[in-house]
CHARMM-style PDB file with segment names, atoms N, HN, CA, C and O in Angstrom:
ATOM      1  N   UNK     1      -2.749  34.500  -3.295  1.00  0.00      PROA
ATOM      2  CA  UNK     1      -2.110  33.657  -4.266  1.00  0.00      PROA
ATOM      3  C   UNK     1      -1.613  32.394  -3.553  1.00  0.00      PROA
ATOM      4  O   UNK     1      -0.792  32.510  -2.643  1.00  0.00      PROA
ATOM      5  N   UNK     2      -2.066  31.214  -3.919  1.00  0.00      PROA
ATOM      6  HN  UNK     2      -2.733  31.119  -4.659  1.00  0.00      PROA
ATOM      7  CA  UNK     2      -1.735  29.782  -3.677  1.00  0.00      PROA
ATOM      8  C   UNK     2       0.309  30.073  -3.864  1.00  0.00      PROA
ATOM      9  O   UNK     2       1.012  30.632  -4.705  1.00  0.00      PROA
ATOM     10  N   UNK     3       0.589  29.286  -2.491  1.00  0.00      PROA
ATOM     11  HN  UNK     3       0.017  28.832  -1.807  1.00  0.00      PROA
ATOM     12  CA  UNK     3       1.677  29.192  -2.928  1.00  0.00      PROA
ATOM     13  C   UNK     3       1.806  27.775  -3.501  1.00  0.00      PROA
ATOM     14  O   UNK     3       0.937  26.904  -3.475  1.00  0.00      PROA
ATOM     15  N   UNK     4       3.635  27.652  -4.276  1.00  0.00      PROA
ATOM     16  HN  UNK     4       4.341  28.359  -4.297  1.00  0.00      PROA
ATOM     17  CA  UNK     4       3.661  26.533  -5.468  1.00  0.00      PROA
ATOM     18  C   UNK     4       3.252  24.867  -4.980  1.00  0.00      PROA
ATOM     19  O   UNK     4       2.624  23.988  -5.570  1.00  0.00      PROA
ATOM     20  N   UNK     5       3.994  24.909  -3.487  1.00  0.00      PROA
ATOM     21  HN  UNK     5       4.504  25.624  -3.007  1.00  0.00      PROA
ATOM     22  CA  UNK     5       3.447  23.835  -2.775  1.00  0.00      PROA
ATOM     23  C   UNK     5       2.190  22.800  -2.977  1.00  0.00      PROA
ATOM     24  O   UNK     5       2.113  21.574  -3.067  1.00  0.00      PROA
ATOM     25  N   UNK     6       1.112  24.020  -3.008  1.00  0.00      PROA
ATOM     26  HN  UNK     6       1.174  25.015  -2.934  1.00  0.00      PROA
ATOM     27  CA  UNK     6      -0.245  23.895  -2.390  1.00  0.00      PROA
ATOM     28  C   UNK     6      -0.570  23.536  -3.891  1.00  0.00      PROA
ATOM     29  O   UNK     6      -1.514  22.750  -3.817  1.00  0.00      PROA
ATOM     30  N   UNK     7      -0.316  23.688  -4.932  1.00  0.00      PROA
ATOM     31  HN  UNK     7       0.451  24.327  -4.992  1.00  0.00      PROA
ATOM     32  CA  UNK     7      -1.296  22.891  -5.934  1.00  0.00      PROA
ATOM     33  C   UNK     7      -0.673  21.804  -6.725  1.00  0.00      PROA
ATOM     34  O   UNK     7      -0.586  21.684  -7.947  1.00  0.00      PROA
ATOM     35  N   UNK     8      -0.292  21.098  -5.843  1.00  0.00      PROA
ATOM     36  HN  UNK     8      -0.363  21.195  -4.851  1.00  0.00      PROA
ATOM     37  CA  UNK     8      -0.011  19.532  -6.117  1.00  0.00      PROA
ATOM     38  C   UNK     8      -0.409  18.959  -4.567  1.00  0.00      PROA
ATOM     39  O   UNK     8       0.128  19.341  -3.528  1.00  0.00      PROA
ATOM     40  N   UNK     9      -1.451  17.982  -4.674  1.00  0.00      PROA
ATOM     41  HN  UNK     9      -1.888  17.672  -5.518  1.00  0.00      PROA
ATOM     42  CA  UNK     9      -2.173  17.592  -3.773  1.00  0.00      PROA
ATOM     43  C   UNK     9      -1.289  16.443  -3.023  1.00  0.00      PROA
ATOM     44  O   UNK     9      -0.834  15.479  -3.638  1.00  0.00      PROA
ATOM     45  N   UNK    10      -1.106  16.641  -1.698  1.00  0.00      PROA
ATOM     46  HN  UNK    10      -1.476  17.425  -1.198  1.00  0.00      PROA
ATOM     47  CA  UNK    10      -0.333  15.313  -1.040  1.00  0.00      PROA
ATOM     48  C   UNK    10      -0.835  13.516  -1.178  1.00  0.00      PROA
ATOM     49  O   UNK    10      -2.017  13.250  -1.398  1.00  0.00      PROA
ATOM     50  N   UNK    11      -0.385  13.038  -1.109  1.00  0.00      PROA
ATOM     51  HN  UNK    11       0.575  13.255  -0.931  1.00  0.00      PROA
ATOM     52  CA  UNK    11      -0.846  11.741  -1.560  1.00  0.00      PROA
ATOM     53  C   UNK    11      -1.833  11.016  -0.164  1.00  0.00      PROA
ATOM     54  O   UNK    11      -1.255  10.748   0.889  1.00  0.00      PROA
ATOM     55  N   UNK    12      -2.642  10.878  -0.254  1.00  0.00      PROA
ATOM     56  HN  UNK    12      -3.111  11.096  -1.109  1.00  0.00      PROA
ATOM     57  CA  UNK    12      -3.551  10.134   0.964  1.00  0.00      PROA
ATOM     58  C   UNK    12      -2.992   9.294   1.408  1.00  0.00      PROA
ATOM     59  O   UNK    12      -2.226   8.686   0.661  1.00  0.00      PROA
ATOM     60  N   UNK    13      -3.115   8.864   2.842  1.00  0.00      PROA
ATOM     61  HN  UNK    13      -3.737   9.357   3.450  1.00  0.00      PROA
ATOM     62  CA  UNK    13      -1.664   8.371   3.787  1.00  0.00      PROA
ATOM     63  C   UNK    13      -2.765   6.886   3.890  1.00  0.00      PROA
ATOM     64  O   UNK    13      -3.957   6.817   4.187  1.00  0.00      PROA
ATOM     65  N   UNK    14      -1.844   5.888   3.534  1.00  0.00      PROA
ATOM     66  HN  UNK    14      -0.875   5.944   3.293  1.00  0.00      PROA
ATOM     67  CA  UNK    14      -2.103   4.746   3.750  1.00  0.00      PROA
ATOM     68  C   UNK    14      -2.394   3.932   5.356  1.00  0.00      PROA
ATOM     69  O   UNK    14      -1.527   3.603   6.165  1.00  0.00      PROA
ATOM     70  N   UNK    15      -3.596   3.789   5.452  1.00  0.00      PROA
ATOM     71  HN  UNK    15      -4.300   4.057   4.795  1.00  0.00      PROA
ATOM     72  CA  UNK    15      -4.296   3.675   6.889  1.00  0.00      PROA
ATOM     73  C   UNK    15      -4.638   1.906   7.021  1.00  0.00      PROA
ATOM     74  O   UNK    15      -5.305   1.299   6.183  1.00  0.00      PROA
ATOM     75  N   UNK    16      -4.254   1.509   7.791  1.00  0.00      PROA
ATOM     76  HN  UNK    16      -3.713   2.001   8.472  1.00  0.00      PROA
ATOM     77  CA  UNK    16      -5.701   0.120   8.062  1.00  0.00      PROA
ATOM     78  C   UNK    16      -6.783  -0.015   7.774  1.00  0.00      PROA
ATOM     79  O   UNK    16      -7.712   0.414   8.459  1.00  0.00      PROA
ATOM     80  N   UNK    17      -6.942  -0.754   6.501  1.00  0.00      PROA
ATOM     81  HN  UNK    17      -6.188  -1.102   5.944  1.00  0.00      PROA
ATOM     82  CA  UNK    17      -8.430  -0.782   6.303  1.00  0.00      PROA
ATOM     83  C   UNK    17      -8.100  -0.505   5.061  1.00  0.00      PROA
ATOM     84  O   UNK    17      -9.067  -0.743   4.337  1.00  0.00      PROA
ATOM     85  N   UNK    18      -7.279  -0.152   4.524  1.00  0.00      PROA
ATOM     86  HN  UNK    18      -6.493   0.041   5.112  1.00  0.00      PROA
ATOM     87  CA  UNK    18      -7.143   0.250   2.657  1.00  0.00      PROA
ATOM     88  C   UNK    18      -6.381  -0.463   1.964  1.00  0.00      PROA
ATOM     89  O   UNK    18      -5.612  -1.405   2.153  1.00  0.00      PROA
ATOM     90  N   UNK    19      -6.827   0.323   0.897  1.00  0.00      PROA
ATOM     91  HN  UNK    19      -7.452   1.089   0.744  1.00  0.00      PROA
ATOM     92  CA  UNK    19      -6.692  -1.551  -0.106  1.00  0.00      PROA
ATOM     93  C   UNK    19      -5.740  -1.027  -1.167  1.00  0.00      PROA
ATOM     94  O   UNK    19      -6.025  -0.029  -1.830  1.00  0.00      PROA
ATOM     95  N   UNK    20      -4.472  -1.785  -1.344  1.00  0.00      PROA
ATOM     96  HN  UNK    20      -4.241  -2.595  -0.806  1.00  0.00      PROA
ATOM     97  CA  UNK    20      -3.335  -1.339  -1.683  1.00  0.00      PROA
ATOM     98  C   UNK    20      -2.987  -2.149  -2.698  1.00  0.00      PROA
ATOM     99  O   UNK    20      -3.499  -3.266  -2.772  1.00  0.00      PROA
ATOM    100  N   UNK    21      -1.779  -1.581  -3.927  1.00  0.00      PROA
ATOM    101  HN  UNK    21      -1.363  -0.673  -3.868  1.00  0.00      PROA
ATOM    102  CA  UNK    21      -1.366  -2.325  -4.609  1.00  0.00      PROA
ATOM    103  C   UNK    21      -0.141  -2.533  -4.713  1.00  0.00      PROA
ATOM    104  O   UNK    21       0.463  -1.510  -5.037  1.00  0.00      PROA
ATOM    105  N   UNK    22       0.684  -3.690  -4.536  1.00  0.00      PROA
ATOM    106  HN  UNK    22       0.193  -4.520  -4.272  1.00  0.00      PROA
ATOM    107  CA  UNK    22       2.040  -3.768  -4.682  1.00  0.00      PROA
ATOM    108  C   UNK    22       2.500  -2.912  -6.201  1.00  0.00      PROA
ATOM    109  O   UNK    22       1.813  -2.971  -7.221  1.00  0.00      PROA
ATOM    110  N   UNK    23       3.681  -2.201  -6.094  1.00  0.00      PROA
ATOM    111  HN  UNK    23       4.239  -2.154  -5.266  1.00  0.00      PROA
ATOM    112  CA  UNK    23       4.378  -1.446  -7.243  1.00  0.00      PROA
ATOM    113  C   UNK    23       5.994  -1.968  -6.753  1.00  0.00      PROA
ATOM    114  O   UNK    23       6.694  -1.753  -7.743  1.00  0.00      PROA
ATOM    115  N   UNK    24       6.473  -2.293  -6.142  1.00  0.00      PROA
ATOM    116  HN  UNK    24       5.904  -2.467  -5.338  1.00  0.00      PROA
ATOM    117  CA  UNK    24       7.601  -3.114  -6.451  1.00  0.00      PROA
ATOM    118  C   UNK    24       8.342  -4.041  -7.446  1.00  0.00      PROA
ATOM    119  O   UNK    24       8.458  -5.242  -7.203  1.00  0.00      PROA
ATOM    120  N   UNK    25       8.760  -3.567  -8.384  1.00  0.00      PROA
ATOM    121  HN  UNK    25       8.666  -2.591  -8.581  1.00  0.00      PROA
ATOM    122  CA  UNK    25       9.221  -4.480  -9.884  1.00  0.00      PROA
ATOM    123  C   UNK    25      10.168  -5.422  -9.322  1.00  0.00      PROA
ATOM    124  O   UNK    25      10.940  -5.839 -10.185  1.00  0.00      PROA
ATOM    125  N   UNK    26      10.318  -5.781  -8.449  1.00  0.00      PROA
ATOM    126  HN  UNK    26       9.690  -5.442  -7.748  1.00  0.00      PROA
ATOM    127  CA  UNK    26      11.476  -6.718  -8.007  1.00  0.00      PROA
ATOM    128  C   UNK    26      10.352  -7.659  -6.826  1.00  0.00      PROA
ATOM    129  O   UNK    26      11.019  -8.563  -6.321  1.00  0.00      PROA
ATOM    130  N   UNK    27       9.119  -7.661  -6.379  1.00  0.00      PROA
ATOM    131  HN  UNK    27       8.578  -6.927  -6.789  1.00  0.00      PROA
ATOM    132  CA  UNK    27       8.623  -8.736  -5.363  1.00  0.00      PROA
ATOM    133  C   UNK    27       7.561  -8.995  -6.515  1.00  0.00      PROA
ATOM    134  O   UNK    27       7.106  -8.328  -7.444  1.00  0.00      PROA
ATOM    135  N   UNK    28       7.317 -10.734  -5.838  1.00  0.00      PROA
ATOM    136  HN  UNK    28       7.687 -11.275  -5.083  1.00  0.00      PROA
ATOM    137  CA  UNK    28       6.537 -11.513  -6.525  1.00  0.00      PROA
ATOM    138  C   UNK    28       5.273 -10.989  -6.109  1.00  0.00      PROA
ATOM    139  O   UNK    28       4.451 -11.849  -6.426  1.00  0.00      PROA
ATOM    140  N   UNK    29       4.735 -10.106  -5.610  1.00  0.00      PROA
ATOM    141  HN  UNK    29       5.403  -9.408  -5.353  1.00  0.00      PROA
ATOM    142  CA  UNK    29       3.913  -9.629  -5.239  1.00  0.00      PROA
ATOM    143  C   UNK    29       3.061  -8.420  -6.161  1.00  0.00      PROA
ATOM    144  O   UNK    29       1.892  -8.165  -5.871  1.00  0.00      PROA
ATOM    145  N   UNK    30       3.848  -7.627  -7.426  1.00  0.00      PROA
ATOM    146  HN  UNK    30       4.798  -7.835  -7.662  1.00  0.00      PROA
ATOM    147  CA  UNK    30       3.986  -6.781  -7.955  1.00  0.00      PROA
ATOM    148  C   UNK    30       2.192  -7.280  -8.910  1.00  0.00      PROA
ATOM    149  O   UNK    30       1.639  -8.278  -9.371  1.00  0.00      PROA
ATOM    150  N   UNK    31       1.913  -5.618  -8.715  1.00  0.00      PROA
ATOM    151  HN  UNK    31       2.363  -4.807  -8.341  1.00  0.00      PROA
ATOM    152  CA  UNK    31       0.334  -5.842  -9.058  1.00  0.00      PROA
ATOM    153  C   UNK    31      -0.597  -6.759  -8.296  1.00  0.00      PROA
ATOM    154  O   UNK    31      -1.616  -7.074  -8.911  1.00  0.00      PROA
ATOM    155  N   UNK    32      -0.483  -7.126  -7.379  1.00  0.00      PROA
ATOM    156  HN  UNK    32       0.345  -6.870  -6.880  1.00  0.00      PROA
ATOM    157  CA  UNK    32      -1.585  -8.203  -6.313  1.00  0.00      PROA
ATOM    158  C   UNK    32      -1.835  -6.704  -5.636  1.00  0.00      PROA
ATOM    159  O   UNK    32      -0.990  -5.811  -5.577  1.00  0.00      PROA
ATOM    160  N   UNK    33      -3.256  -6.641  -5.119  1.00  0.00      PROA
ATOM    161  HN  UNK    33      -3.942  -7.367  -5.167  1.00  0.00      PROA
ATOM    162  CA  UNK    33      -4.320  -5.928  -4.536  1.00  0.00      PROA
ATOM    163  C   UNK    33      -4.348  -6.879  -3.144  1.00  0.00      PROA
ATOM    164  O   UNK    33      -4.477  -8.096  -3.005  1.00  0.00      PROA
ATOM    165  N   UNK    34      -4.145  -5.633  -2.040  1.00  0.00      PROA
ATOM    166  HN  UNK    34      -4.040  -4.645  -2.152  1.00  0.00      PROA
ATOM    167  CA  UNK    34      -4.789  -6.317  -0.476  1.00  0.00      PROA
ATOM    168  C   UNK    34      -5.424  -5.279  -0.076  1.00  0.00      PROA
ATOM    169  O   UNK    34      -6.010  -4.364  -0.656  1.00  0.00      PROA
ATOM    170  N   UNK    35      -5.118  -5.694   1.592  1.00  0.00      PROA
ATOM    171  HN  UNK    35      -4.642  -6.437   2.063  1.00  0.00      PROA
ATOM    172  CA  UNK    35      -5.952  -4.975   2.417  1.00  0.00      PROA
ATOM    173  C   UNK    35      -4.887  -5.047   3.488  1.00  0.00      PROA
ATOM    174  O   UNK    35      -4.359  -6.060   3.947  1.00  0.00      PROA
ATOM    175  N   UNK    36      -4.624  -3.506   3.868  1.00  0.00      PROA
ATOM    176  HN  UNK    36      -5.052  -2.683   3.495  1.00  0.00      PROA
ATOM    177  CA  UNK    36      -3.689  -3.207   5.162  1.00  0.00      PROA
ATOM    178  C   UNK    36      -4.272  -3.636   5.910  1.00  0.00      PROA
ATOM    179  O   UNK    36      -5.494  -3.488   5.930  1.00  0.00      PROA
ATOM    180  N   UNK    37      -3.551  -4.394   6.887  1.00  0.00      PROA
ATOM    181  HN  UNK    37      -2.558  -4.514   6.870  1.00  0.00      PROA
ATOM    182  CA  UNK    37      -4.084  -5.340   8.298  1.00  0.00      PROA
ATOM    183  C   UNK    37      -3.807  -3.969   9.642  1.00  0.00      PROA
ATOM    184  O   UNK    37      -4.578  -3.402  10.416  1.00  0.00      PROA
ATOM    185  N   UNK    38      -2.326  -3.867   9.382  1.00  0.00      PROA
ATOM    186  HN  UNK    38      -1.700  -4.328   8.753  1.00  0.00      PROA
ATOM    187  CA  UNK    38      -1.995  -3.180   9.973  1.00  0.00      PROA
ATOM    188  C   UNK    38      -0.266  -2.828   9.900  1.00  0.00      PROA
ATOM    189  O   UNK    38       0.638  -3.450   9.342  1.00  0.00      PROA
ATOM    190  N   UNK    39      -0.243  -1.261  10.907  1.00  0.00      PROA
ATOM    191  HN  UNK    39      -0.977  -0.757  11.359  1.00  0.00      PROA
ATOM    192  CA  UNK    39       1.357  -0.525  10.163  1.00  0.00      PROA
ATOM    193  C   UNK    39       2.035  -0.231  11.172  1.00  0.00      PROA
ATOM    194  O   UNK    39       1.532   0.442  12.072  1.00  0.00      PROA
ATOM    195  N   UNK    40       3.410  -0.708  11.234  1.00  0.00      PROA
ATOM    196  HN  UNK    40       3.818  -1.254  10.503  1.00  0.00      PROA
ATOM    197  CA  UNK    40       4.695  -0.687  12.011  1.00  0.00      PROA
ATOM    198  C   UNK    40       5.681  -0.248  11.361  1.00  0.00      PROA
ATOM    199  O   UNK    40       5.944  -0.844  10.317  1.00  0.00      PROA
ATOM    200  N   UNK    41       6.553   0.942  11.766  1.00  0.00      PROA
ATOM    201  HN  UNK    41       6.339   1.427  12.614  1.00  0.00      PROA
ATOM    202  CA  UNK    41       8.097   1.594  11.946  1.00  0.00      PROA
ATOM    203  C   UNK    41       8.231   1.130  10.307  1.00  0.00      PROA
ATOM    204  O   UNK    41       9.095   0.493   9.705  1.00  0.00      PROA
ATOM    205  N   UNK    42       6.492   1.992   9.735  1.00  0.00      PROA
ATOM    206  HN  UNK    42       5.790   2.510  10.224  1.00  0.00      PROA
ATOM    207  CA  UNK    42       7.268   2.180   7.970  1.00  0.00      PROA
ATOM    208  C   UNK    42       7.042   1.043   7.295  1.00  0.00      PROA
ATOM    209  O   UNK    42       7.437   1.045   6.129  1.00  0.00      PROA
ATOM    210  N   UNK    43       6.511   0.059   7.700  1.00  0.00      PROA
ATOM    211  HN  UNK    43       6.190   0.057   8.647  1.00  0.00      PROA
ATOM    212  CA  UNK    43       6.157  -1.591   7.015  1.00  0.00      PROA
ATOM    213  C   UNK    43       4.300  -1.953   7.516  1.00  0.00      PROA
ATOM    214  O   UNK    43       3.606  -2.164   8.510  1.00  0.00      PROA
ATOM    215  N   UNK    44       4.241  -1.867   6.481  1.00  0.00      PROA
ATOM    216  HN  UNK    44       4.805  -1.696   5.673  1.00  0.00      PROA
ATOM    217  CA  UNK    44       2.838  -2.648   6.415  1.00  0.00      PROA
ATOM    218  C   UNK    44       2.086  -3.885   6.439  1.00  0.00      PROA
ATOM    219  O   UNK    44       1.683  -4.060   5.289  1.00  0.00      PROA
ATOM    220  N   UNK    45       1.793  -4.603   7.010  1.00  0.00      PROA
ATOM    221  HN  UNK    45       2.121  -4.461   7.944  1.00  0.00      PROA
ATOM    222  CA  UNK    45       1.417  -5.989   6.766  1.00  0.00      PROA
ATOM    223  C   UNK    45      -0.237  -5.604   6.264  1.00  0.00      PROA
ATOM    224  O   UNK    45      -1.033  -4.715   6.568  1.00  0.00      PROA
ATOM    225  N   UNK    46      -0.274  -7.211   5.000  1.00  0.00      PROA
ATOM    226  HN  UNK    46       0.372  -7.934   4.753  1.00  0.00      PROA
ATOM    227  CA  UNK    46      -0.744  -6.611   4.398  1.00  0.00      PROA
ATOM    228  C   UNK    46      -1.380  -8.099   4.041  1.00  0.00      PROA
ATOM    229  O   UNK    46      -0.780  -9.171   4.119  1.00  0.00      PROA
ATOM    230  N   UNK    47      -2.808  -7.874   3.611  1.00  0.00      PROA
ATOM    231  HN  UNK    47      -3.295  -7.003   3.547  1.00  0.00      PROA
ATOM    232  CA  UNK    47      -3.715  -9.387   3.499  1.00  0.00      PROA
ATOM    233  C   UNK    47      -4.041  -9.573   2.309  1.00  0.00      PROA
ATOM    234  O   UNK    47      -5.077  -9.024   1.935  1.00  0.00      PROA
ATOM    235  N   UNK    48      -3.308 -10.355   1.390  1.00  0.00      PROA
ATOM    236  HN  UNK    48      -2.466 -10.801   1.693  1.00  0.00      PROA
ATOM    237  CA  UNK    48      -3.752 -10.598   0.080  1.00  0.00      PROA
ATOM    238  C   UNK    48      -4.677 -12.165  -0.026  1.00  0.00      PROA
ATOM    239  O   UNK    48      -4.265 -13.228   0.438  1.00  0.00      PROA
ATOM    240  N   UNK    49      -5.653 -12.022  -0.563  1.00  0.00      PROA
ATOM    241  HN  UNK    49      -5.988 -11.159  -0.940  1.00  0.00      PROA
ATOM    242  CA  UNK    49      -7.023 -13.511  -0.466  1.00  0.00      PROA
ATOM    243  C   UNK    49      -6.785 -13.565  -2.318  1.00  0.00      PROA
ATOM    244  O   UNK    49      -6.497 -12.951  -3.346  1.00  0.00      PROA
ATOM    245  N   UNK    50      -7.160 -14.778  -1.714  1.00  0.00      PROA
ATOM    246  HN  UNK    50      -7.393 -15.277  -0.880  1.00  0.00      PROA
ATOM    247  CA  UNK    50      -7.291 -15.045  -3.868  1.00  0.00      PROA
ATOM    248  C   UNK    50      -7.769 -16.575  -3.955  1.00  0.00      PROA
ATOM    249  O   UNK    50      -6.915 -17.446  -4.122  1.00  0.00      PROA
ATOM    250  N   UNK    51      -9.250 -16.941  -3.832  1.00  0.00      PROA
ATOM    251  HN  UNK    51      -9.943 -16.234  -3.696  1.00  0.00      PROA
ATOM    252  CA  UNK    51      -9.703 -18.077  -4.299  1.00  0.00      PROA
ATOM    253  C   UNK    51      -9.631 -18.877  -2.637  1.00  0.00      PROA
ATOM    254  O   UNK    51     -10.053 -18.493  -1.547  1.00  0.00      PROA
ATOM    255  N   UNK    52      -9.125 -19.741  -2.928  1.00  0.00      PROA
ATOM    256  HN  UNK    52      -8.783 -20.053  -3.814  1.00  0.00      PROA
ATOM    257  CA  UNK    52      -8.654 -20.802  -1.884  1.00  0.00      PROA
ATOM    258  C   UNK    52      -7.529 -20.534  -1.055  1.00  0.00      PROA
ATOM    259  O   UNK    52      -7.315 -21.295  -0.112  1.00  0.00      PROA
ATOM    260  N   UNK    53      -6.817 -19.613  -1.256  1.00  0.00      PROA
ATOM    261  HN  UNK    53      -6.992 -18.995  -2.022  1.00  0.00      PROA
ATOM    262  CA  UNK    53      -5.521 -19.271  -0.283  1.00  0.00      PROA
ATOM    263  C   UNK    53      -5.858 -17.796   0.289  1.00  0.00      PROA
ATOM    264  O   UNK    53      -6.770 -17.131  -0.202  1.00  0.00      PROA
ATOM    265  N   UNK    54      -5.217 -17.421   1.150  1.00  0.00      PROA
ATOM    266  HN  UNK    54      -4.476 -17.961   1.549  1.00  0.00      PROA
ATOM    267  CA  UNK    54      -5.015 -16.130   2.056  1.00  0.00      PROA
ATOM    268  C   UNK    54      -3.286 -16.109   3.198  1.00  0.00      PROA
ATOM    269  O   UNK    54      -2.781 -16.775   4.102  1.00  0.00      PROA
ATOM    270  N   UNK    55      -2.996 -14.973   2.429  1.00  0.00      PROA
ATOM    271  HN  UNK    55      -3.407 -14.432   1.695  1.00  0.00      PROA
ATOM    272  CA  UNK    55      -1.559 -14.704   2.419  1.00  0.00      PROA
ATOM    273  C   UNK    55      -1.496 -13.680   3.712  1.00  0.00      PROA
ATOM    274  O   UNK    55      -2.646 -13.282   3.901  1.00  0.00      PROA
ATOM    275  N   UNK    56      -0.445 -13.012   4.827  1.00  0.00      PROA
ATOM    276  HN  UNK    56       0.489 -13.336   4.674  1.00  0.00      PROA
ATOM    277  CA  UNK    56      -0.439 -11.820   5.322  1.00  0.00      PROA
ATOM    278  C   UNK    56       0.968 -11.870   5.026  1.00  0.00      PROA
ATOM    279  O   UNK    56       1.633 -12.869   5.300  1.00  0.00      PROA
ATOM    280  N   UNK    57       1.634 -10.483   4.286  1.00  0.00      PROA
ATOM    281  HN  UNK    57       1.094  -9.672   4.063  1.00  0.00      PROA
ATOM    282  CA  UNK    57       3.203 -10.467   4.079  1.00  0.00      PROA
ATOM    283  C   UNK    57       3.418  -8.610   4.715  1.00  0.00      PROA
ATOM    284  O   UNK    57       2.615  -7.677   4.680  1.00  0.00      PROA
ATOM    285  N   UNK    58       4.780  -8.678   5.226  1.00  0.00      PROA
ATOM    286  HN  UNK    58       5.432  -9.436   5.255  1.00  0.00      PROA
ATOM    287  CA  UNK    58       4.683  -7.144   5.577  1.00  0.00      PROA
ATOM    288  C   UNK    58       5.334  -6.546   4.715  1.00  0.00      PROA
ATOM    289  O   UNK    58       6.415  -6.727   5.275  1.00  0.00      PROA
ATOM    290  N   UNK    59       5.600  -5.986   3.828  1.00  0.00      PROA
ATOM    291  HN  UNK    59       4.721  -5.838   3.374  1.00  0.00      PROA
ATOM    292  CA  UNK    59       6.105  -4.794   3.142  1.00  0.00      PROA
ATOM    293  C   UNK    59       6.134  -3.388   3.305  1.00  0.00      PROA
ATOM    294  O   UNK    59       5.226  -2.820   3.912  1.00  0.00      PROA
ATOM    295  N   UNK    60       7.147  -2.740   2.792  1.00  0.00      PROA
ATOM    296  HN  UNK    60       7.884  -3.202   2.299  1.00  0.00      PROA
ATOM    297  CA  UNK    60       7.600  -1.125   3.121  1.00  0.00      PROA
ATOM    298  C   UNK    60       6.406  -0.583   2.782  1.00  0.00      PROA
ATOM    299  O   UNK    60       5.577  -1.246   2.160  1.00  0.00      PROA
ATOM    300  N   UNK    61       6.220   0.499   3.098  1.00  0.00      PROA
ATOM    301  HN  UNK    61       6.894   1.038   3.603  1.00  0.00      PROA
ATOM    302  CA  UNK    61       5.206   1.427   2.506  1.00  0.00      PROA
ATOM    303  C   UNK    61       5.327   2.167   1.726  1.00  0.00      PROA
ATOM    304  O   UNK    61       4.417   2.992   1.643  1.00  0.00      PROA
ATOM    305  N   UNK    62       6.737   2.303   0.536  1.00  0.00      PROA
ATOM    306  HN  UNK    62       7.476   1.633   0.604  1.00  0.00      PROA
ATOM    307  CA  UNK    62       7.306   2.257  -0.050  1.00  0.00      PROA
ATOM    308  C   UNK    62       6.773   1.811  -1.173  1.00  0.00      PROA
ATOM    309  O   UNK    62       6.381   2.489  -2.123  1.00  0.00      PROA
ATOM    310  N   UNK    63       6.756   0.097  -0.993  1.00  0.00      PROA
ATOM    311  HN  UNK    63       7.074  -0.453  -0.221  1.00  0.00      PROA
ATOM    312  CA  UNK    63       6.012  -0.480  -1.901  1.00  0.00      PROA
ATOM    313  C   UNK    63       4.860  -0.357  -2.834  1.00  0.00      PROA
ATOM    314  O   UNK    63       4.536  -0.638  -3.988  1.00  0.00      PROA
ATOM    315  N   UNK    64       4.319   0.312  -1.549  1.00  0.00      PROA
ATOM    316  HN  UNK    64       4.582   0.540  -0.612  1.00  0.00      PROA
ATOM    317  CA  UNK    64       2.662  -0.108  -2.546  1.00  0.00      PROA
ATOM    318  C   UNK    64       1.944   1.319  -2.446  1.00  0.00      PROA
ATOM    319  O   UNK    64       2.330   2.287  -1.791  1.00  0.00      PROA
ATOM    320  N   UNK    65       0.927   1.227  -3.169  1.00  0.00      PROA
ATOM    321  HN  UNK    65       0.614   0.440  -3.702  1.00  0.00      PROA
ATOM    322  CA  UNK    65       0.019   2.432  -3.649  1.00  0.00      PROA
ATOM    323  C   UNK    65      -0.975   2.180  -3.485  1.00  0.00      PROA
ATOM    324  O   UNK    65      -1.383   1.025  -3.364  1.00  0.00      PROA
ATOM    325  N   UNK    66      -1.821   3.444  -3.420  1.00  0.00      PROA
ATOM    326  HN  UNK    66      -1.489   4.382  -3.518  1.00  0.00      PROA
ATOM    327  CA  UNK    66      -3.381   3.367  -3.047  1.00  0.00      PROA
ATOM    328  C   UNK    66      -4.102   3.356  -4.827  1.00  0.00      PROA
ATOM    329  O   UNK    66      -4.110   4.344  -5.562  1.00  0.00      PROA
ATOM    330  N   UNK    67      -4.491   2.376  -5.084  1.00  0.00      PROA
ATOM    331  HN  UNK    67      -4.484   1.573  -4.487  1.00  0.00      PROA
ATOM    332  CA  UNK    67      -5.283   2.176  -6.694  1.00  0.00      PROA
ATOM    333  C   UNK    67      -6.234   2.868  -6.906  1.00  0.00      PROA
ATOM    334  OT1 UNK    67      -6.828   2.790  -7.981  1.00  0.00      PROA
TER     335      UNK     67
END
């Protein structure tokens, strides 16, 4: 018998190289799609492109979700 733990699946751990979405209702960032650059002590920096500009901002990991 599965214990209760085991059937709720852990959430896939946000790596370099994945493409994330801000969920923060309070940063101007909220709903913009990047790409983890790379992850430090719980903060992510993080590469958002859009047209003619390209942004790198670090945010919690907290923040954002895998879409």
């Amino acid at each position: 018998m599965p214990s209760p733990s085991s059937s709720q699946d852990p959430a896939p751990p946000i790596l370099p190289g994945s493409s994330v979405t801000v969920q923060d209702s309070c940063s101007i960032y909220r709903g913009y799609t990047g790409i983890v650059q790379r992850i430090s002590d719980r903060r992510a920096a993080v590469l958002f492109e859009g047209g003619n500009w390209d942004k790198l901002v670090t945010l919690d990991l907290s923040q954002l979700r895998l879409p």
